[in-house]
N, C-alpha and C positions, 0 to 999 in steps of 0.2 A: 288211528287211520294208517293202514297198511301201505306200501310202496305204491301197490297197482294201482292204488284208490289215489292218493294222491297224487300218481302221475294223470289220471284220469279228470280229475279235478281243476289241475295246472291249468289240461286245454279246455276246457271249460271256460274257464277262468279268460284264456286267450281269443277264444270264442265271440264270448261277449264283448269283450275290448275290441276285438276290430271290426263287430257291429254296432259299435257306439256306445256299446250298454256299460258306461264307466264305472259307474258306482256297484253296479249289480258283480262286475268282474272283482273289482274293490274287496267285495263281501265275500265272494266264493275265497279269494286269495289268502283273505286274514283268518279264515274259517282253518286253511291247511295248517297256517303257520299256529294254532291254538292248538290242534286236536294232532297232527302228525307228529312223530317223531324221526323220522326217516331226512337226514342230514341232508342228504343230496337232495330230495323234495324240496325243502325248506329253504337250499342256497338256490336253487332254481325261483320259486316265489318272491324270495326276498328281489330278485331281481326281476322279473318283470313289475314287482312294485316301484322299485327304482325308476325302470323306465318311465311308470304311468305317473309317476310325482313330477317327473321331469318336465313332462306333455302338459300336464294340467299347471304346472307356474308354482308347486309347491314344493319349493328347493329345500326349506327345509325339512319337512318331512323325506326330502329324500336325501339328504343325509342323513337322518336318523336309520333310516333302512340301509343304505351301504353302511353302516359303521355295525348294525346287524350280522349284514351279510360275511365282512372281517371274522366276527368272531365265530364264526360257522364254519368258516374257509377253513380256520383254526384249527377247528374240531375236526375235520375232515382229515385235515394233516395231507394236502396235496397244494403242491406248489402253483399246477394251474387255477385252481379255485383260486388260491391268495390272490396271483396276480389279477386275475377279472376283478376281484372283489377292491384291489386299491386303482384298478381304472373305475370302477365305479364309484369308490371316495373322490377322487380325482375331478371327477366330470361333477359330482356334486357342489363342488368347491368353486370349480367354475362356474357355474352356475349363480353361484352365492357371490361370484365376482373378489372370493377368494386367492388371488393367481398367484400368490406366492405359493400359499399351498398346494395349489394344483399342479405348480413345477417341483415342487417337493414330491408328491405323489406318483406324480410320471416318472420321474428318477429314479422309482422305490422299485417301480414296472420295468422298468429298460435295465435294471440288475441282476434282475429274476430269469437272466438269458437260460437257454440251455431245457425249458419249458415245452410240454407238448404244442402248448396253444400259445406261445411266445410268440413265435414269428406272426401268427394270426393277428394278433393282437399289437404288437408293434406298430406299425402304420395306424390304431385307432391314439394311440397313446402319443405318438408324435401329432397327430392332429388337435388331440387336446392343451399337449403343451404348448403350441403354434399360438391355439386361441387365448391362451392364458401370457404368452409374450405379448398379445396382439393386444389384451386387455392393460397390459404393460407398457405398453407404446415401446417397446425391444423390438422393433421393425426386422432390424436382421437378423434377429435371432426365429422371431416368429415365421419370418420367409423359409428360413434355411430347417424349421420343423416341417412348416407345410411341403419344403420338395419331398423331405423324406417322405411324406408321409404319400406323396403322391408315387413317390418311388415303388413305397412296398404295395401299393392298389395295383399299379401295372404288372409287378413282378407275379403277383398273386391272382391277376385278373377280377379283383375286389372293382365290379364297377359301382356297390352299393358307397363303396368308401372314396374311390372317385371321385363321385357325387356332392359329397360331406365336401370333400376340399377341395372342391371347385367353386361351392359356395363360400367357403372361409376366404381361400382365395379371393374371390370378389371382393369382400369385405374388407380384407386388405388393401386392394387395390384403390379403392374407398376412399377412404382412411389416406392415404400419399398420392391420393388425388390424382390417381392417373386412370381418369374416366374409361375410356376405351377398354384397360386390360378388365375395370368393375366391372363390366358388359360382356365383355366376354369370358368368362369363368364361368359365369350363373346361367348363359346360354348354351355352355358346353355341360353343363350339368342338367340344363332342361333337356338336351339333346339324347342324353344316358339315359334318364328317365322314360324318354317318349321310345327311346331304341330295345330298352332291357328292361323296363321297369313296372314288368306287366302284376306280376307278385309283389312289388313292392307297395309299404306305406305309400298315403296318398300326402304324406305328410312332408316327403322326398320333392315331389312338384310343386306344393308347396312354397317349402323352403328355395327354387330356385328361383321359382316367381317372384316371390320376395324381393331377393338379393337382384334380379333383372329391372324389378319397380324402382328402386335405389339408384342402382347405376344410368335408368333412364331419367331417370329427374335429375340426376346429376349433368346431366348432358344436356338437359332443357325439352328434351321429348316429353313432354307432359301427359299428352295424349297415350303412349304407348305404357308410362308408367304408370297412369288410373289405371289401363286395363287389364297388368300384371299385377296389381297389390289388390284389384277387385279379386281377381281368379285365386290370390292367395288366402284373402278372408272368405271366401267363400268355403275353400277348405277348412281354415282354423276352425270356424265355427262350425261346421260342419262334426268335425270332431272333436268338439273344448279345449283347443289348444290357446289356449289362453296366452302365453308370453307373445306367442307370432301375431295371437288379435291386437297386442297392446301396442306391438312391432308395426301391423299397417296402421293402423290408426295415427300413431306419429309420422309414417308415411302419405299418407292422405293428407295431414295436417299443412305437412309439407310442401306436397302438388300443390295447394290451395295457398299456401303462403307464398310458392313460386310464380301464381294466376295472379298475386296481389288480390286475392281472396281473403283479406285480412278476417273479417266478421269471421266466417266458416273455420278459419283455423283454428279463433279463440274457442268458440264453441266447443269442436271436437279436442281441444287440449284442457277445457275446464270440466268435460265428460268423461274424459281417460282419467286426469287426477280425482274427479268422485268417484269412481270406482274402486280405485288403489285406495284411498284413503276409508273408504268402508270397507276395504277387505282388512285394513289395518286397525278398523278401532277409534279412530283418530278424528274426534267428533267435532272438537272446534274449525279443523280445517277444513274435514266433508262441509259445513254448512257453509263456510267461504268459498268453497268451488259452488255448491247447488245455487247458493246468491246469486253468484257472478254468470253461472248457465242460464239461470232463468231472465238473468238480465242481458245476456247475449240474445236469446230466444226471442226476446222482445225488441231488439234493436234492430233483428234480420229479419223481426215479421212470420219469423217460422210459427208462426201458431195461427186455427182456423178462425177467421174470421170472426165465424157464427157461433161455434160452443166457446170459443175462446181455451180447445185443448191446445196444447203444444203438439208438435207435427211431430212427428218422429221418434215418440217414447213407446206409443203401441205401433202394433200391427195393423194398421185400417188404409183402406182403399182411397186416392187421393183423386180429382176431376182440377185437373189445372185450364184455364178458361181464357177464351183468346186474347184478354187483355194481362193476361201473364200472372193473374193471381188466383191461389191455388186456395182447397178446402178439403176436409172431407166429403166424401160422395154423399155420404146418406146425409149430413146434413144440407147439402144445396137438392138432396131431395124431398126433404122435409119441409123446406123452407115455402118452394112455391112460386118466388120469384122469377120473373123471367129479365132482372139485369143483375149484375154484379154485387156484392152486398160492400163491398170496398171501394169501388170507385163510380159504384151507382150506373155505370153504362152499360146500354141495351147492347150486350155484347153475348147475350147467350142466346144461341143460335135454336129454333125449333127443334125438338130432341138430341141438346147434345148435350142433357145430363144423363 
């Protein structure tokens, strides 16, 4: 595969990823790096792969891919490939909640001065070591990354990078409990987004919504936090960004642990760990969470009446009934009756199934 072709390919490949089509971009991607030989092609690939490892929750294959992409930089013999390529080992490591290493790797980047795309790259590399102090609980060391890194976004007009550490910021804030500055980072970062963010990921609004759902539960706006961490799963899944699904969901858990919604919470925390623990393998423990769901399930009554399914494992249409209990539609259409099949009262109204 010739340079054209696989620069041709790349966007292809880019294509489909920001139409959703993960796996299918997946395929075009691994197709170049088998059949190309064209160095720069391949450190280009290698890193949009990175990226898409990152998004989907699979940190380690995406260090397997930056540690790739190193030995490519190599080959290339150009100092700005190196340095991209150990912000990308870097961010991996993070990810893997690695931060020793990850302040090890940013160090190896902030050496490398004197780089075409150094100063470019600067401000991402202090934002990562921020997150890997922050991962540290190095409060001041982590603060004193994040100004810089805020430094070189303004100096640079980087509002995409802004963005990133406005949300870090928040999280920080978080973290030393000082509610108000949580709320306002993530709101100055939704504000970039809605002001400049017309090309950007949607994965940008997202993540500010997130970090706004957090800082508002923290502060006891319950209400306003459902409605930011809803507008942020809606995203994730929208595009399988898996970590930040796993992110509201422990947010949700949250709101609902804050309502003294205790049932609700268990549920959605013994659903988040079956998931993790079947992505793992790890059989004994899946069937103690699926127990413990199925035994939530039934404590909260979430299942229909009549077929006896549980609510909310498919997609089916619900008819909630003026005496507050709910069902599938087509079976209280099948059924016939005209009262409640759970509390027996003539409470269904002439055509209101």
């Amino acid at each position: 595969m010739g340079q054209d072709q696989a620069k041709q390919q790349i966007e292809k490949g880019l294509q489909l990823y920001q139409s959703n089509q993960t796996e299918k971009a997946l395929q075009v991607w691994m197709r170049i790096l088998d059949k190309s030989s064209d160095l720069v092609g391949r450190f280009r690939v290698l890193g949009c792969l990175v990226t898409a490892h990152s998004e989907m929750g699979r940190y380690k294959d995406m260090l397997k891919f930056a540690v790739v992409q190193i030995d490519t930089a190599r080959e290339l013999g150009d100092a700005d490939y190196l340095m991209e390529s150990y912000l990308n080992l870097a961010r991996s490591h993070e990810k893997l909640c690695e931060f020793q290493k990850t302040v090890s790797y940013c160090k190896t980047c902030l050496n490398m001065q004197g780089t075409r795309v150094g100063q470019q790259l600067n401000g991402q590399v202090s934002l990562s070591m921020g997150n890997a102090f922050l991962g540290l609980s190095l409060f001041q060391k982590a603060l004193e990354s994040f100004e810089k890194a805020l430094r070189y976004a303004h100096n640079n007009d980087d509002k995409m990078l802004e963005c990133r550490v406005c949300c870090s910021l928040g999280s920080f804030y978080s973290q030393v409990k000082d509610y108000e500055k949580a709320l306002f980072f993530p709101c100055k970062a939704a504000e970039l987004v809605n002001d400049y963010g017309k090309g950007w990921s949607l994965k940008y609004r997202a993540m500010s919504q997130y970090h706004m759902a957090v800082a508002y539960r923290k502060l006891g706006h319950l209400g306003d936090s459902m409605e930011c961490c809803e507008e942020s799963m809606k995203i994730a899944l929208q595009h399988g960004d898996r970590p930040l699904q796993a992110l509201c969901l422990l947010c949700f858990a949250d709101i609902h642990r804050s309502r003294r919604d205790l049932e609700l919470s268990l549920l959605k925390l013994h659903c988040l760990s079956e998931g993790i623990y079947r992505s793992k393998g790890q059989q004994r423990e899946l069937r103690a969470h699926v127990v413990r769901f199925h035994e939530c399930v039934e404590e909260t009554e979430l299942y229909c009446g009549l077929c006896g399914e549980s609510i909310g494992e498919r997609n089916n249409r619900l008819q909630a009934l003026p005496c507050s209990h709910f069902f599938h539609l087509r079976c209280l259409q099948n059924n016939g009756t005209r009262s409640c099949p759970n509390c027996r009262r003539s409470s269904m109204k002439p055509g209101f199934v």
